[in-house]
ZAMIRO-151237 format. One record per residue (C-alpha): x, y, z; residue in one letter. Coordinates in steps of 0.001 Angstrom, whole numbers, padded with zeros to 6 digits, always signed. Each point is the difference from the previous one (the first is absolute). Layout:
BEGIN
XYZA/...
***
This chain:
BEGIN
+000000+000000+000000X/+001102+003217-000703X/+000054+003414+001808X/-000785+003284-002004X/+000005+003797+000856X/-003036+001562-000523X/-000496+003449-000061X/-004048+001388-000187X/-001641+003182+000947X/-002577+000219+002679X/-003501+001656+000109X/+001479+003159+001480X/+002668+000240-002702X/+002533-000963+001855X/+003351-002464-001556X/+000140-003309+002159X/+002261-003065-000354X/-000466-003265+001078X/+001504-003623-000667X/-002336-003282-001314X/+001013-003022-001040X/-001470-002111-002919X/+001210-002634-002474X/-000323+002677-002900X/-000672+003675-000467X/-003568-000485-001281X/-000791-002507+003144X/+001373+003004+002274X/-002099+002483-001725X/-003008-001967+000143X/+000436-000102+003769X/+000471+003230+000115X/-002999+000765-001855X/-002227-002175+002811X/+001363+002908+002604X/-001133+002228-001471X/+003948+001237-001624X/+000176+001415-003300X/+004305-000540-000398X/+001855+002946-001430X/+002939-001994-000349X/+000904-003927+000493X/+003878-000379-000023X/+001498-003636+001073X/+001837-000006+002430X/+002607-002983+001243X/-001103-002032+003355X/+002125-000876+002128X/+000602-004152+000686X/-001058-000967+003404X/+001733-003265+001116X/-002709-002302+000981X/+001762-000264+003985X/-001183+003762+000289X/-003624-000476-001390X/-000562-002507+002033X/-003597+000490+001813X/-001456-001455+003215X/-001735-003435-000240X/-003286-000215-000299X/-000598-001670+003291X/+001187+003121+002124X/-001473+002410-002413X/-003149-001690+000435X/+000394-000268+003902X/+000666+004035+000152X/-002298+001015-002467X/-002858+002687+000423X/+001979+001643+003104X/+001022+003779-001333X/-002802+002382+000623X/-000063+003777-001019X/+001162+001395+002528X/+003447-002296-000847X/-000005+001571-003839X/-000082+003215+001402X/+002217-000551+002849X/+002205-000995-003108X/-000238+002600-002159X/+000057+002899+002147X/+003476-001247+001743X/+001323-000479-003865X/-001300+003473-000898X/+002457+001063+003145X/+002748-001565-000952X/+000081+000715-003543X/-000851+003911+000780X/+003051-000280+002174X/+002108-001167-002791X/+000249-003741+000861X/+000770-001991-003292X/-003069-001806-000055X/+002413-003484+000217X/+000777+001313+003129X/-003644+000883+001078X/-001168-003580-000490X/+002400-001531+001836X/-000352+002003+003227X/-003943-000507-000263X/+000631-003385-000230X/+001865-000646+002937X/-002703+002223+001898X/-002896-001857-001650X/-001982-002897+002481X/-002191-001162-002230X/+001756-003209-001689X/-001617+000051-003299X/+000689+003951-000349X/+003527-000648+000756X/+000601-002621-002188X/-001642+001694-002815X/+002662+003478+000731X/+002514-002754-000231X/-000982-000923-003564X/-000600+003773-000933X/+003726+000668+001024X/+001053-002514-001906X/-001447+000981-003080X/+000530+003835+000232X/+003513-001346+000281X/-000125-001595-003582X/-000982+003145-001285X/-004237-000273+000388X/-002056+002492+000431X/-001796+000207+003480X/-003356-000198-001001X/+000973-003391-002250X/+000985-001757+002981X/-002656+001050+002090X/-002709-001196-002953X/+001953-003324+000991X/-001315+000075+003760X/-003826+000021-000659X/-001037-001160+003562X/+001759+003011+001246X/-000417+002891-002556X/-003100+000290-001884X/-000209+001722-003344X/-000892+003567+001203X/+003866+000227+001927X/+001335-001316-002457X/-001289+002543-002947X/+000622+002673+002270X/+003870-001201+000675X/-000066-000385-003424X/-001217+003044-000719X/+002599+001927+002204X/+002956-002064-001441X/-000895+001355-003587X/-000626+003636+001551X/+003455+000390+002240X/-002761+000464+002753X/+000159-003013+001793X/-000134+001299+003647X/-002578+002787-000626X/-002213-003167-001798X/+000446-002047+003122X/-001037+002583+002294X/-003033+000182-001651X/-000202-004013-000445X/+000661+000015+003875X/-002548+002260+000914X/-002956-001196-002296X/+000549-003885+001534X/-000278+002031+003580X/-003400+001826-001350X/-001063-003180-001413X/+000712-002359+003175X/-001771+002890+001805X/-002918-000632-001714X/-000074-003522-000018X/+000195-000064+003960X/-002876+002721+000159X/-002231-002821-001687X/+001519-002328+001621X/-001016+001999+003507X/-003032+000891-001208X/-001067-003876-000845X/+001904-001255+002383X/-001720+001416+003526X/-003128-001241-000437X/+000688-003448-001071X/+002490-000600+003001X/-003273+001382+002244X/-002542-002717-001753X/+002612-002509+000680X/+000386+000916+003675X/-003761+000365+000836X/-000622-003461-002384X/+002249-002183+002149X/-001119+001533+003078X/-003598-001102-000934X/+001308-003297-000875X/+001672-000318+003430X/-002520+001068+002118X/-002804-002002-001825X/+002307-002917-000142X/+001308-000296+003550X/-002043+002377+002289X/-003823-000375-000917X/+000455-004011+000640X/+001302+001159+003055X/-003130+001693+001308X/-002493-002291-001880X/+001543-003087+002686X/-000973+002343+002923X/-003574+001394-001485X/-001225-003528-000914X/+001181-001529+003920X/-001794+003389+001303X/-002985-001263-002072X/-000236+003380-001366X/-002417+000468-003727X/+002419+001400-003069X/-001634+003114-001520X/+000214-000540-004084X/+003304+001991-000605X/+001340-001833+002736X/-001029-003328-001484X/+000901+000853-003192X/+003517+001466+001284X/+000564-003328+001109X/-001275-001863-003055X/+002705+001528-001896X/+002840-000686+002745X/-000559-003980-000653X/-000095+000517-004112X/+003469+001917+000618X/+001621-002649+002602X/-001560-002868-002682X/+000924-001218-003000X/-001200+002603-001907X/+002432+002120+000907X/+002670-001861-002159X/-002052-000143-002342X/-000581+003919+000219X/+003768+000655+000178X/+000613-002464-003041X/-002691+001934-001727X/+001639+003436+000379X/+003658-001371-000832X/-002097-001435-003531X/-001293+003063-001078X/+003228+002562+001131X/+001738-003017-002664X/-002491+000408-002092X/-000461+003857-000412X/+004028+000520+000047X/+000253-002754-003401X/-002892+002293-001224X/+001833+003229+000815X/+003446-001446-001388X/-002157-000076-003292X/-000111+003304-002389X/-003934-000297-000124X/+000149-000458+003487X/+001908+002681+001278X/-001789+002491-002666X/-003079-000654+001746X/+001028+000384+003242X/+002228+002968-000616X/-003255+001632-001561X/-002257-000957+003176X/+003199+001713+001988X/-000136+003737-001430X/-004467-000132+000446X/+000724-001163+003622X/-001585+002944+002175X/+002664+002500+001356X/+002746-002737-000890X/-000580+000234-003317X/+000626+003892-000147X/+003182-000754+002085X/+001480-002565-002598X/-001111+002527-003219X/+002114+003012+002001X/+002988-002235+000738X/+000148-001121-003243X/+000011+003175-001763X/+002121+001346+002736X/+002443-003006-001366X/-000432+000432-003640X/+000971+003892+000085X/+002804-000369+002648X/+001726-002621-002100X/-000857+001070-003577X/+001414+003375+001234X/+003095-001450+001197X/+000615-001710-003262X/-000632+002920-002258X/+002372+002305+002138X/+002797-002657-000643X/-000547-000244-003626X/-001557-003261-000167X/-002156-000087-003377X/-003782+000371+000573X/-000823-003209-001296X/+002505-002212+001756X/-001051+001909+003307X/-003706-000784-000448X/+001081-003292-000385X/+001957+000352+003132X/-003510+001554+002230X/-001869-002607-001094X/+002380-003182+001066X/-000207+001979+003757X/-003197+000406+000128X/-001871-002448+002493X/-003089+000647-001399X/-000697-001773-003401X/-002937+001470-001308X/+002400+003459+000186X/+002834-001579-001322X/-002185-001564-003346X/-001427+004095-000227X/+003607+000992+000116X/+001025-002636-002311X/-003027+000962-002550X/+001163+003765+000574X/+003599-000745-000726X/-001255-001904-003433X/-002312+003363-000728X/+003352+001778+000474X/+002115-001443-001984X/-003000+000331-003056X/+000502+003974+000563X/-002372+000624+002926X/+000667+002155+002648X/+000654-001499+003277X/-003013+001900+001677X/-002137-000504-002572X/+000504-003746+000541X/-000378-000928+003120X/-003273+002200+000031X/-001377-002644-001876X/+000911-002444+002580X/-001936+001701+003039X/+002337-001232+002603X/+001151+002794+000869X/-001436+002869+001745X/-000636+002932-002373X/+001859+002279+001849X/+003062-001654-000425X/-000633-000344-003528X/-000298+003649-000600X/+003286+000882+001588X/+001602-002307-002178X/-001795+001322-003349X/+001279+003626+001781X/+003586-001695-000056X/+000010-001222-003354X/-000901+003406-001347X/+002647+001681+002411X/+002493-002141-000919X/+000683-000399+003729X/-001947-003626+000414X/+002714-001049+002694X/-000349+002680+002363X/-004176-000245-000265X/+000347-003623+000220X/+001905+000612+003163X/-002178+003056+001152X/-002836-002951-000492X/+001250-002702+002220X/+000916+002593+002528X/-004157+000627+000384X/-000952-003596-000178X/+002773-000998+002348X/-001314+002760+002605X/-003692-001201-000930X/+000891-003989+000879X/+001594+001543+003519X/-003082+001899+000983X/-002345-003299-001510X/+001819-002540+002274X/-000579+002267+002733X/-003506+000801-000287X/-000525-004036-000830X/+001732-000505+003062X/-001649+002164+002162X/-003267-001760-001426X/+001144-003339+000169X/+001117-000254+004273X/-003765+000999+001620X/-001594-002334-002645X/+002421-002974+001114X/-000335+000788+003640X/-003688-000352-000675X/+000684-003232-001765X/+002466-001128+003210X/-002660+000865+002229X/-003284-001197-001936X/+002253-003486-000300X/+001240-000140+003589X/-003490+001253+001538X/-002213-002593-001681X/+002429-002610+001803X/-000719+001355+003213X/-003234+000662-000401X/-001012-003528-000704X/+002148-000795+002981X/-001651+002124+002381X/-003671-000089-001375X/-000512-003585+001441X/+000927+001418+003555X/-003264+001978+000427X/-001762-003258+000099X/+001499-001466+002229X/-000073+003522+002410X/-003868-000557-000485X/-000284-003469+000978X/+002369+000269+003177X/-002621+002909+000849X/
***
């Protein structure tokens, strides 16, 4: 395979470079073409011979054991000490090698070993990060890229740095947002279990020696702690465990997850939050590209692999189609209706301006703020409603304890 120099002109007019490899010049142009690059210029250029001693990889045993453990938070841990170091001056050789030996995460380490080695041999550093894809996914790696072809590598990871910071920030808001009121259902859930399980048998002993009459809810409070401590509670649990299998094999499909995703965003108040932290997303992230140069097409391409959501990621990937037909950007995704209009107007604003980057970014600044205050007001909604919940749950256990005592207070009258 060989390695040529391209040389293209972005969007904004400005001259990049960059470096792809491809068995011929029409193969690399054709690749070019699906990201979106229209090449200038396409000059070979000789690769250097790695022995195969210094290619070597991890086995696939120990890749598979550490697999699936760098989060965000690691990438931009990562790219905002590189952006240090190379601002300093640090030859980037350098640079690896001390984040290496300050990295704990064994598959990140391993894969700034490789990196080394092939920066070493003369490879770009977004090439041998595309050959780490369990620890770089393609948006740091067109940005690195990006920067490499600009002589702007540190500014580029600052801003790589700090849009995997806003992102993991918004992730965690959801996450917060979701999270609080499931861990409360679980809670009040097993306390029901427990009490109905192991305390209402408890008092049933002592009302039937007292001779004391059940009220109904009483009765019936028992008649459901002897289904739970029978048999059917196996087959209740077994049940459950079914249908979780069943519904994640039918989310893992693309028909599945469509639908779902689609009941998601028309979820009351949830589904408002999802829409704004996509969009939030989409405009942090498509800004961040644009600003480093990364074609329009190849970065739409880029929004729609990170985002979660995939009836927003097939409008994105529609819009990007539209796009590359002649549309404007605006005017496509206006079509979609994922979106909130608002949003799209700034954008159609940007595209006229000339400035889409900075209204893109002036746009995820309102719809980050706006997911902030919704978490809080869905908060602040959410805790007396599962209090209620805690104490409808936990007083309907007592009740049918105590009920049964003001029968027997009559009869020892």
């Amino acid at each position: 395979m060989t390695a040529f120099l391209v040389s293209y002109t972005t969007n904004s007019g400005r001259r990049r470079e960059m470096t792809v490899k491809a068995d011929s010049p029409a193969i690399a142009r054709r690749e070019l073409r699906k990201r979106g690059i229209l090449a200038d210029t396409l000059i070979r250029k000789e690769s250097p011979v790695t022995p195969p001693s210094q290619t070597k990889r991890p086995g696939f045993d120990l890749k598979q054991l550490l697999e699936g453990g760098i989060t965000i938070r690691d990438k931009a841990l990562f790219a905002n000490k590189l952006s240090a170091l190379v601002d300093a001056g640090v030859p980037i050789l350098r640079s690896l090698d001390l984040m290496r030996s300050q990295q704990r995460t064994a598959l990140f380490r391993q894969a700034l070993t490789g990196m080394t080695q092939d920066v070493n041999q003369g490879d770009s550093l977004a090439n041998s990060m595309r050959r780490w894809p369990k620890v770089f996914d393609n948006l740091s790696i067109a940005m690195v890229e990006a920067g490499e072809a600009g002589g702007v590598l540190d500014e580029t990871l600052k801003r790589l740095a700090k849009l995997l910071e806003d992102n993991a920030k918004l992730q965690n808001q959801i996450k917060g947002a979701m999270g609080y009121p499931v861990a409360v259902l679980v809670i009040a859930i097993a306390v029901f279990l427990g009490m109905t399980i192991f305390l209402i048998p408890t008092f049933a002993s002592i009302f039937e020696q007292l001779g004391a009459e059940l009220p109904l809810f009483t009765q019936m409070m028992l008649d459901l702690s002897k289904l739970l401590r029978s048999s059917f509670s196996i087959l209740l649990v077994g049940a459950l465990l079914v249908g979780a299998f069943l519904f994640s094999r039918y989310y893992a499909t693309p028909a599945g997850r469509r639908s779902v995703d689609a009941l998601l965003l028309k979820l009351p108040l949830f589904g408002d939050l999802l829409q704004k932290t996509a969009t939030a997303q989409f405009c942090r992230t498509l800004s961040s590209l644009s600003r480093a140069g990364v074609p329009i097409l190849m970065s739409l391409e880029i929004v729609r692999e990170t985002t979660a959501n995939t009836i927003i990621g097939d409008a994105i990937s529609a819009s990007r189609n539209e796009v590359s037909e002649g549309l404007p950007l605006s005017a496509a995704l206006r079509l979609k209706n994922v979106f909130p209009d608002m949003s799209i107007s700034m954008l159609a604003i940007g595209e006229e301006t000339g400035e889409m980057d900075a209204m893109l970014s002036k746009v995820a600044d309102f719809y980050e703020d706006e997911v902030a205050t919704a978490v809080k007001a869905m908060t602040a909604m959410l805790e007396p409603a599962m209090i209620v919940l805690v104490g409808i749950i936990v007083g309907s256990v007592l009740l049918a304890m105590y009920l049964p005592m003001f029968t027997v207070f009559e009869n020892i009258r």
